[in-house]
C-alpha positions in Angstrom: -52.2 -44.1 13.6 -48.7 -44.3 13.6 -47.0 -46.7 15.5 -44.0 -44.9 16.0 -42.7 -43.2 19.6 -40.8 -40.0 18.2 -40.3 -37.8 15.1 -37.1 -37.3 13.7 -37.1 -33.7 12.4 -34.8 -33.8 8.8 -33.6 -30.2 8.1 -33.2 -30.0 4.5 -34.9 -32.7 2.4 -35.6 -31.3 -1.4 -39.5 -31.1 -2.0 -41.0 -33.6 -3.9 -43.8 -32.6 -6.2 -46.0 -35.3 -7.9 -43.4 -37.0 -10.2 -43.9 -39.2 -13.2 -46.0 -38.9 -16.3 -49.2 -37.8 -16.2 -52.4 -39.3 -18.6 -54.9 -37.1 -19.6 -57.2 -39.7 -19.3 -56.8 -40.5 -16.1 -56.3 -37.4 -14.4 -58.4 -34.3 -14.3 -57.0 -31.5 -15.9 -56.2 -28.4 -13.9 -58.5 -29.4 -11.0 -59.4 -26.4 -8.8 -59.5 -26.2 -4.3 -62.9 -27.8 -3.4 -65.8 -26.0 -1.5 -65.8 -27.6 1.5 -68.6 -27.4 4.6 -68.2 -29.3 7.5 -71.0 -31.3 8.8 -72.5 -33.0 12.1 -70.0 -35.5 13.1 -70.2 -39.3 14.1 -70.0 -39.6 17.7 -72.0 -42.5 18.9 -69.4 -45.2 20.4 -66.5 -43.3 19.0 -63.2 -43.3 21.6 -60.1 -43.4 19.3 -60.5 -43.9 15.5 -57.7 -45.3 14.2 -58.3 -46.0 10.5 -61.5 -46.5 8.3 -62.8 -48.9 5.4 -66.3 -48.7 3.4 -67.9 -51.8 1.8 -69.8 -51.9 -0.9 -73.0 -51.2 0.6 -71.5 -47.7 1.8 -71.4 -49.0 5.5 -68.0 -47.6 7.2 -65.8 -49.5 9.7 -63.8 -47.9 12.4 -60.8 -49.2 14.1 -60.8 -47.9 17.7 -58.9 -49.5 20.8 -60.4 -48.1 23.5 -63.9 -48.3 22.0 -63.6 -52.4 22.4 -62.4 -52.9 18.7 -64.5 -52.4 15.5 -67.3 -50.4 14.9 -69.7 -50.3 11.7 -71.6 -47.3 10.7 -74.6 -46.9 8.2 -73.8 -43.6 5.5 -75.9 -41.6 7.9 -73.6 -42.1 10.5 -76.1 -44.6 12.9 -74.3 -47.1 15.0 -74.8 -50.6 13.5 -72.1 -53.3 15.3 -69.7 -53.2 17.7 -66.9 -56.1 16.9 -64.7 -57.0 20.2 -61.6 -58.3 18.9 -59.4 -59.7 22.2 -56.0 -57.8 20.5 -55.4 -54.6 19.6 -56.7 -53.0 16.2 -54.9 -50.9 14.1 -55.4 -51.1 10.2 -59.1 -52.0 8.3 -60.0 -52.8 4.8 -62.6 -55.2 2.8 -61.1 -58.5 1.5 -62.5 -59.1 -2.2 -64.5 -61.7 -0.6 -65.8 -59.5 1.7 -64.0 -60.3 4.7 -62.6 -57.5 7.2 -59.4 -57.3 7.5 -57.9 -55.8 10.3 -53.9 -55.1 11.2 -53.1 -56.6 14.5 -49.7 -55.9 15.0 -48.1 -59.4 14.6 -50.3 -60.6 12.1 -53.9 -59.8 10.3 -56.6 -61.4 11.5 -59.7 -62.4 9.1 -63.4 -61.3 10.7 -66.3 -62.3 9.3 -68.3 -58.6 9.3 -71.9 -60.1 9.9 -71.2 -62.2 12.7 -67.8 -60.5 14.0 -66.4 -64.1 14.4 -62.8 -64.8 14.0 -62.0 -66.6 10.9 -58.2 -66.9 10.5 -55.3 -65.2 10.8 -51.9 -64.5 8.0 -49.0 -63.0 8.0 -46.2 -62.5 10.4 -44.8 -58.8 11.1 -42.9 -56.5 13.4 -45.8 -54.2 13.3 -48.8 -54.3 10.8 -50.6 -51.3 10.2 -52.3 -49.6 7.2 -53.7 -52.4 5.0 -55.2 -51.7 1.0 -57.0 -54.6 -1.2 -56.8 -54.0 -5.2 -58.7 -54.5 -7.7 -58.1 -58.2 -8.1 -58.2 -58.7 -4.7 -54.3 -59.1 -3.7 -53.8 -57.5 -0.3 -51.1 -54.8 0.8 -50.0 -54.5 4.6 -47.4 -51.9 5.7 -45.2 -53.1 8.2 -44.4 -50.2 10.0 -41.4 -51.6 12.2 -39.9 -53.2 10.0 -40.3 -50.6 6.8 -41.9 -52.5 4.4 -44.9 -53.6 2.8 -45.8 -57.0 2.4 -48.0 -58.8 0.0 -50.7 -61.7 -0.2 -53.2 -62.9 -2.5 -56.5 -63.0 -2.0 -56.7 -66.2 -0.1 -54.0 -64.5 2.1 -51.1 -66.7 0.9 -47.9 -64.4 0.5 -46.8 -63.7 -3.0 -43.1 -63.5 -3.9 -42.3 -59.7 -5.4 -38.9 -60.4 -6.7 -38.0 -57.3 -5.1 -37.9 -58.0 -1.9 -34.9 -56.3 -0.2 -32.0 -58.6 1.9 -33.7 -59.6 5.6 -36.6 -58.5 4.5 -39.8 -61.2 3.7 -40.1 -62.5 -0.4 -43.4 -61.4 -0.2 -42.5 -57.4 0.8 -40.9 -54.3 -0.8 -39.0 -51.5 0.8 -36.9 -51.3 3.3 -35.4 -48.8 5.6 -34.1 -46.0 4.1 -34.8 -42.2 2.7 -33.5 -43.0 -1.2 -35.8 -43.7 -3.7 -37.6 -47.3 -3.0 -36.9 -47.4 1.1 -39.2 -46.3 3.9 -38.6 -44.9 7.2 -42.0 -45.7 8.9 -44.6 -46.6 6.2 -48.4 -46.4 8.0 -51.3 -45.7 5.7 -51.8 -47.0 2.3 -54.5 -46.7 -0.4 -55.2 -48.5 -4.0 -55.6 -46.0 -6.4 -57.6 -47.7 -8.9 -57.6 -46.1 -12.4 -53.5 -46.2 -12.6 -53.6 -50.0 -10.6 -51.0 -48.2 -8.0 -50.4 -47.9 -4.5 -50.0 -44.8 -2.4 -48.0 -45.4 0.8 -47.9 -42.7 3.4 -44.1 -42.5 4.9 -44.9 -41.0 8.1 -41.7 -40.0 9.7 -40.1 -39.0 5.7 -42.8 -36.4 5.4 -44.2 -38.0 2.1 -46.2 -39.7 -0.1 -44.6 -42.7 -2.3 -46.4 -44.0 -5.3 -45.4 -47.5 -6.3 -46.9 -50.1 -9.0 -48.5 -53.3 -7.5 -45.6 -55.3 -8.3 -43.7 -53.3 -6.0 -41.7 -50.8 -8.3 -41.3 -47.1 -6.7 -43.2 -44.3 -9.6 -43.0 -41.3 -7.5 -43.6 -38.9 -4.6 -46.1 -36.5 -3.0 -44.2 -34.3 -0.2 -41.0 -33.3 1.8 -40.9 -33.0 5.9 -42.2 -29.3 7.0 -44.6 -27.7 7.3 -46.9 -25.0 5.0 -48.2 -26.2 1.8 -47.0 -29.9 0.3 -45.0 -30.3 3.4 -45.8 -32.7 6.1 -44.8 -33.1 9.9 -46.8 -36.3 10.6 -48.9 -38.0 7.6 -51.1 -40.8 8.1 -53.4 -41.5 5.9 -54.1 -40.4 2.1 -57.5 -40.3 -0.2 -58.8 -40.3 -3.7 -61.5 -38.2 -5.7 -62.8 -39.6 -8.9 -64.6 -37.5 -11.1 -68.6 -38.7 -11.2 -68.0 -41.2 -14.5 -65.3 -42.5 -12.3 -62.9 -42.4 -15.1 -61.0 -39.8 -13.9 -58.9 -39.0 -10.8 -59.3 -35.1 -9.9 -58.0 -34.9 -6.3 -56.1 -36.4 -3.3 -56.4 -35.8 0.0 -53.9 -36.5 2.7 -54.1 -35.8 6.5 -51.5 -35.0 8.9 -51.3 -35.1 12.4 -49.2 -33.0 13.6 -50.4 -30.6 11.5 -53.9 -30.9 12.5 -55.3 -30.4 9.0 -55.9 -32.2 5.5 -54.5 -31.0 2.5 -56.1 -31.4 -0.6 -53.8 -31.5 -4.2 -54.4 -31.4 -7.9 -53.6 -35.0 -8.9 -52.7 -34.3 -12.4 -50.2 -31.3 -11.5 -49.5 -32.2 -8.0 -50.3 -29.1 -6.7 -51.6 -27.6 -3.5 -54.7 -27.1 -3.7 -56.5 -25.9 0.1 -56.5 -26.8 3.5 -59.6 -28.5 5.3 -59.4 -28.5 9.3 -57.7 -26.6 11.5 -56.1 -27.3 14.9 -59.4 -27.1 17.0 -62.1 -28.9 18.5 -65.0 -26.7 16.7 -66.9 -28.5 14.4 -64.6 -28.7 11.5 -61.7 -28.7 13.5 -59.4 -31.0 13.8 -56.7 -32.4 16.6 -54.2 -35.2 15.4 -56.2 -36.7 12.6 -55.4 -40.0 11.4 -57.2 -41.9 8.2 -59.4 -40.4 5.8 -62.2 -41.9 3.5 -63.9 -40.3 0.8 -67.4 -41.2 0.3 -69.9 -41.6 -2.5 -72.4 -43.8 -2.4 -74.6 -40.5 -1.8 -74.3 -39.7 -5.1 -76.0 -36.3 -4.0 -73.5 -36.1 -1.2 -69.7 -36.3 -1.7 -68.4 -36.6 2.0 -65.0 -37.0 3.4 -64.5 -38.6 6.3 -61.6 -38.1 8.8 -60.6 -39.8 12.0 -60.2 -37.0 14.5 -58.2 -37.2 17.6 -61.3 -35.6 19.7 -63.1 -38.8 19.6 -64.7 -38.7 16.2 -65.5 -39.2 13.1 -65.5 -35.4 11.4 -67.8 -35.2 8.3 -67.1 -32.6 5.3 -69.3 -32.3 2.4 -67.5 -31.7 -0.4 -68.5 -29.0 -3.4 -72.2 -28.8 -2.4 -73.8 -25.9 -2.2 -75.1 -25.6 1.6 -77.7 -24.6 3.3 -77.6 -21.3 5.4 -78.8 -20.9 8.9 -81.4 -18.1 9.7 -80.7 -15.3 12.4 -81.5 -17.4 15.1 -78.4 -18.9 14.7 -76.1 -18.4 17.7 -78.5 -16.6 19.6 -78.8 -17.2 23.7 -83.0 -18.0 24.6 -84.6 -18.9 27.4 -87.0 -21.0 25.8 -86.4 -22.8 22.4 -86.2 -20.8 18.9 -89.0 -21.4 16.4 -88.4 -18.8 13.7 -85.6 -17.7 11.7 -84.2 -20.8 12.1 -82.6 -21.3 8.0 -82.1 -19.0 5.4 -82.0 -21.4 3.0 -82.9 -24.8 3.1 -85.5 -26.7 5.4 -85.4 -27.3 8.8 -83.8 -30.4 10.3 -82.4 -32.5 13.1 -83.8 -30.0 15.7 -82.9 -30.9 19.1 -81.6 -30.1 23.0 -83.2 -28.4 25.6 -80.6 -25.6 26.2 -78.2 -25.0 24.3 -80.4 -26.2 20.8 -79.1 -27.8 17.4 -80.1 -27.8 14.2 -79.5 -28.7 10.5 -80.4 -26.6 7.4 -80.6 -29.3 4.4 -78.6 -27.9 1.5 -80.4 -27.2 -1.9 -79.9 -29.4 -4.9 -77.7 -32.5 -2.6 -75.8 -29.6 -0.8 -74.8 -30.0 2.4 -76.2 -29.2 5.4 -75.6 -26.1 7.8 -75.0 -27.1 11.3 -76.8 -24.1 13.1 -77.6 -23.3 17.2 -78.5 -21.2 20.1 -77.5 -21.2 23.5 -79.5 -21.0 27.0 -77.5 -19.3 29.6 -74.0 -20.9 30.4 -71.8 -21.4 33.4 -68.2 -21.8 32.8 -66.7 -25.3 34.2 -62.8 -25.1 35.0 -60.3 -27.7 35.1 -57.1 -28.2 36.5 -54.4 -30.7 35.6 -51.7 -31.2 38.5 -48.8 -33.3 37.4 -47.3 -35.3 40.6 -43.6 -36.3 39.8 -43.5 -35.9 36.1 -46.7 -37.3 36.0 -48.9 -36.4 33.2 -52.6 -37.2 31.7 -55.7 -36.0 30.2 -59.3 -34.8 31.2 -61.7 -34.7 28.9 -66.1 -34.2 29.1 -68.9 -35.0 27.7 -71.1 -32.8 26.4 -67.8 -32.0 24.6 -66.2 -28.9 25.0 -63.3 -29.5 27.4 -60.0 -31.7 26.0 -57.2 -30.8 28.4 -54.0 -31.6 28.0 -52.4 -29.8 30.7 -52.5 -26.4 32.8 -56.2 -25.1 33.1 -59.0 -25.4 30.7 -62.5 -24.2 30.7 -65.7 -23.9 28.8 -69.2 -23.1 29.0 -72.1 -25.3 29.5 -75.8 -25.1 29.3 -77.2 -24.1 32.8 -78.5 -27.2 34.9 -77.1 -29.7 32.3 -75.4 -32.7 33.7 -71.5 -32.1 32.9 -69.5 -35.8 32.9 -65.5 -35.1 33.5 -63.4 -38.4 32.5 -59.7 -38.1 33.8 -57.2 -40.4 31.5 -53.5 -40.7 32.7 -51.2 -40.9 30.0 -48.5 -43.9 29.6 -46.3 -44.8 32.5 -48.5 -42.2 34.5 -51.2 -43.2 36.7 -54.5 -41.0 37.5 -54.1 -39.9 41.7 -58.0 -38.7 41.9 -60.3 -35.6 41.9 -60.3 -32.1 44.3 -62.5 -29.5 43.7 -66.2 -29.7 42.6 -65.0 -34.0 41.4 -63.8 -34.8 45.6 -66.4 -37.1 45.5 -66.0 -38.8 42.9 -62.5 -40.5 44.0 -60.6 -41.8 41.1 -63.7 -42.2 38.8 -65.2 -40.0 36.5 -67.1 -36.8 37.9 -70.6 -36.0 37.0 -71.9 -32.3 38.2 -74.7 -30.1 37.8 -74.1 -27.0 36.4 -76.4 -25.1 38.6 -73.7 -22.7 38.9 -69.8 -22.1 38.0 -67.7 -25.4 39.0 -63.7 -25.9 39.4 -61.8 -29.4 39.4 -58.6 -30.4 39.7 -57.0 -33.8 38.5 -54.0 -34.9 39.7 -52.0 -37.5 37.6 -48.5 -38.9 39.1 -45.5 -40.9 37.4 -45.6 -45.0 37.8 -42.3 -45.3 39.1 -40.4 -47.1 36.9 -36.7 -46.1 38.6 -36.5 -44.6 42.1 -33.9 -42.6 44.2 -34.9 -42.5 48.1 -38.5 -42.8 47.5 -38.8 -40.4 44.8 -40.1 -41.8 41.5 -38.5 -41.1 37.9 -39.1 -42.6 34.3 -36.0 -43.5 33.1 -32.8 -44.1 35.2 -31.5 -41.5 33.7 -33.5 -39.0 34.9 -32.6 -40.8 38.4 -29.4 -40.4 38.2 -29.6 -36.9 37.2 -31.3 -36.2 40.9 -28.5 -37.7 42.4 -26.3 -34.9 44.6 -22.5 -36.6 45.7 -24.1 -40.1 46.0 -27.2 -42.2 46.2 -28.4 -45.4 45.6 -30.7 -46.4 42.5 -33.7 -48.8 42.9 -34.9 -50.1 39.1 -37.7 -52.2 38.5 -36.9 -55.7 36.9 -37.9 -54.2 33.1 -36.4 -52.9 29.9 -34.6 -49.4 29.8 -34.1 -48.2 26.1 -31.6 -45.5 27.2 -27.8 -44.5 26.7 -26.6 -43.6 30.1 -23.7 -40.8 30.5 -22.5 -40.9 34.9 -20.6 -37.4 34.9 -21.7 -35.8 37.6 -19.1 -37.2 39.8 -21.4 -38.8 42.5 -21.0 -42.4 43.5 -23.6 -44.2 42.8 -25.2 -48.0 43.6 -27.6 -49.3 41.3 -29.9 -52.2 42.2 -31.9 -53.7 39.6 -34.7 -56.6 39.6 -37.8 -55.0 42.0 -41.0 -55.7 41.4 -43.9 -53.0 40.6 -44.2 -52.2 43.9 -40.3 -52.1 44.9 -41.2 -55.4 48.0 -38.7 -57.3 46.3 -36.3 -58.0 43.9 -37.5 -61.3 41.6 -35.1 -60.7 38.3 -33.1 -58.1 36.7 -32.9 -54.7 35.1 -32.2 -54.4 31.4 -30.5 -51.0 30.0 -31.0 -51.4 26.0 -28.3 -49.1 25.5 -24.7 -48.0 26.4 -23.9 -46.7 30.0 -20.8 -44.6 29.8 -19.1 -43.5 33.8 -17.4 -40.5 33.1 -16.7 -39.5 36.6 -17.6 -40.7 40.3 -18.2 -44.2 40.6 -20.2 -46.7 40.0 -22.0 -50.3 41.9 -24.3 -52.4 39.9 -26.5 -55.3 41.2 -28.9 -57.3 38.9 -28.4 -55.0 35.9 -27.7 -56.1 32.5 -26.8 -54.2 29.7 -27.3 -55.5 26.0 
């Protein structure tokens, strides 16, 4: 997950291929697109995955905010521990001694991953994020705000680089930059073992950058763009080893924007395939973020990706899978019991309408995810934005992820269909019409005995007004404004450069509370406010 609020789109940048030398012995030779089948994915407690980390038992953690912190999955994808942390999570990974460590934007704090207790806390930064341990156990935190990495041993003491850039901590490298050896918002980061390297994911550059433990840039993987070794928004960045493990054969790397992972040859650096697509079909993908590859199933290479959707997405990788039988996507009254796989043996069956099932894979392969549907009712919903207001609804069973406009799906007749309504930043969730009145400003549970229509309505948290009417930014007060009118800002922060041309005259009143009773400080404008024509009164407004 990136930490950063925009993307700057670069026209132009030259594309980097994989440069540097490359060792036959540690890199596979002319390594060819894997065959990839996507499997069930890892649901249970997931909200939004953030980034991911395996111990040495094959257990995987999974940063997620809204789902209360950490959570720890078995390899078959069961639900272990939930770890509350009190702060907000962002970056994972083991510590040698087996400590989680876990970005918390200031600082990393130390868990103990049996008990979930708090053990300590290191480092001070703008904004940690993407955190990798090496083989000797020194640790490697991107600081995403500040466009750097920094580093510590493995008793979490910082250890002086030598090439730490001017402002920037002795214990980092980078800095802020698009040449060789700089950053614009480092995120992810791996330890890529065989060459003792780092690989730091440079999300708002469009790239991969490959630099030695000791800090010293090798080379790059990428350009901004999109289509093959281009990138619009990369987060997070894998390695394949051949089965001796003395060979590196492929890297995978995710993007957001992009909605997909792209998979390269790591001794050429070439483009290899695609896995995921922009969906929310199983092995589909909406705003991925880390990536893990797996195997401690020896039998079963898997990679595991952070999806936006609300889950962990599961692909095996170049197993040969099972097939489902004819029943497959068929629509039953009662449940299936023949023709069910092709190849492979029957498992995982479950549901009472619509039905699910696995065919194993022959020889390790992976499974085929196979159903069959009972009739369906479609369920409708409708997002109304109040204002500028915006938000989300989402539902569970899954099939419904709505950004905006009208979206619909079909569900099993006379399932229970759960609609949760999120309002996005700065926007605040105004409640349910439709089939959801009832349920106020909480989420809606129906029946779907029959078709079903809802709207949610999400309006703007006014941070600015202008007679009543709320806006986000003062600018976009101002811009309302017809020969004159009068301002009201709330006593908070406005990162904005402010342009006054229209030629009204305007009074702007800073300092109100949330709820515009009273005025107890001042209004901030991080910025520049330029009054080209009109006029212009201020009261409690400060510009810096």
């Amino acid at each position: 997950m990136s930490l950063c609020s925009k993307t700057v789109r670069i026209i132009g940048l030259a594309a980097f291929v994989f440069l540097g030398t490359i060792s036959a012995s540690k890199y596979a030779l002319g390594a060819v697109a894997p065959l990839v089948s996507a499997l069930p994915s890892v649901t249970d407690g997931v909200s939004t995955p953030v980034r991911l980390a395996t111990d040495s038992s094959g257990n995987i953690y999974v940063t997620d905010p809204r789902g209360g912190g950490i959570l720890k999955y078995d390899g078959a994808g069961n639900l272990l521990q939930k770890i509350s942390t009190l702060k907000n999570v962002f970056g994972i990974a083991i510590a040698k001694n087996g400590d989680l460590l876990v970005s918390q934007g200031a600082s990393v704090a130390v868990i103990n991953k049996s008990t979930g207790a708090l053990l300590s806390q290191f480092g001070t930064f703008t904004g940690s994020n993407g955190i990798a341990v090496d083989g000797i156990g020194n640790i490697y935190v991107t600081d995403s705000l500040n466009s750097c990495v920094q580093v510590f041993n493995s008793t979490y003491a910082p250890v002086s680089t030598g090439v730490a850039a001017a402002g920037k901590p002795a214990n980092s490298f980078g800095t802020v930059g698009r040449a060789i050896g700089q950053f614009v918002r480092p995120t992810g980061i791996s330890y890529e073992k065989l060459s003792n390297r780092l690989a730091i994911v440079d999300t708002l550059a469009g790239q991969i950058q490959f630099y030695s433990t000791t800090g010293i840039y090798q080379s790059s993987i990428g350009s901004f763009g999109s289509g093959p070794l281009k990138f619009t928004a990369p987060q997070g960045v894998a390695f394949e080893y051949t089965k001796d493990d003395k060979t590196l054969s492929r890297i995978y790397i995710a993007d957001s924007f992009q909605s997909t992972v792209q998979v390269i040859d790591a001794a050429s650096g070439a483009f290899l395939s695609y896995i995921g697509s922009y969906g929310v079909a199983g092995g589909e993908l909406v705003n991925p973020g880390d990536l893990l590859y797996d195997r401690f199933d020896q039998l079963n290479n898997r990679l595991f990706v952070a999806n936006g959707t609300g889950a962990l997405s599961l692909y095996s990788i170049d197993m040969i899978t099972g097939t489902c039988g004819t029943a497959n996507n068929g629509i039953f009254t009662v449940a299936p019991t023949t023709n069910l796989c092709r190849n492979g043996s029957v498992a995982n069956f479950s549901g009472s309408g619509p039905w699910s099932w696995s065919c194993a894979g022959l020889n390790g392969g992976a499974s085929a995810t196979c159903s069959a549907s009972s009739p369906m009712y479609l369920a409708t919903v409708n997002i109304v934005s109040s204002n500028g207001g915006g938000g989300s609804v989402t539902s569970n069973p899954g099939g419904i992820n709505c950004l905006g406009g009208a979206c619909s799906a079909n569900f099993a007749a006379g399932s229970s269909l759960t609609l949760m309504a999120r309002a996005n930043t700065g926007s605040t969730f105004a409640g349910w019409s439709g089939a959801c009145a009832s349920a106020g400003t909480g989420d809606c549970i129906v029946s779907m005995t029959a078709a079903r229509s809802a709207t949610a309505t999400f309006g703007l948290i006014p941070k600015a007004r202008v007679s009543g009417t709320p806006f986000g930014t003062i600018a976009s007060a101002y811009a309302a404004i017809n020969n004159s009118g009068i301002i009201e800002a709330q006593a908070i922060t406005f990162i904005e450069n402010l342009i006054l041309n229209n030629g009204s005259a305007v009074t702007m009143k800073g300092g109100y509370d949330p709820a515009f009773n009273a005025r107890t400080g001042y209004t901030v404008i991080d910025g520049t406010l330029t009054v080209g024509s009109g006029s212009l009164v201020v009261d409690q407004l400060v510009i810096q």
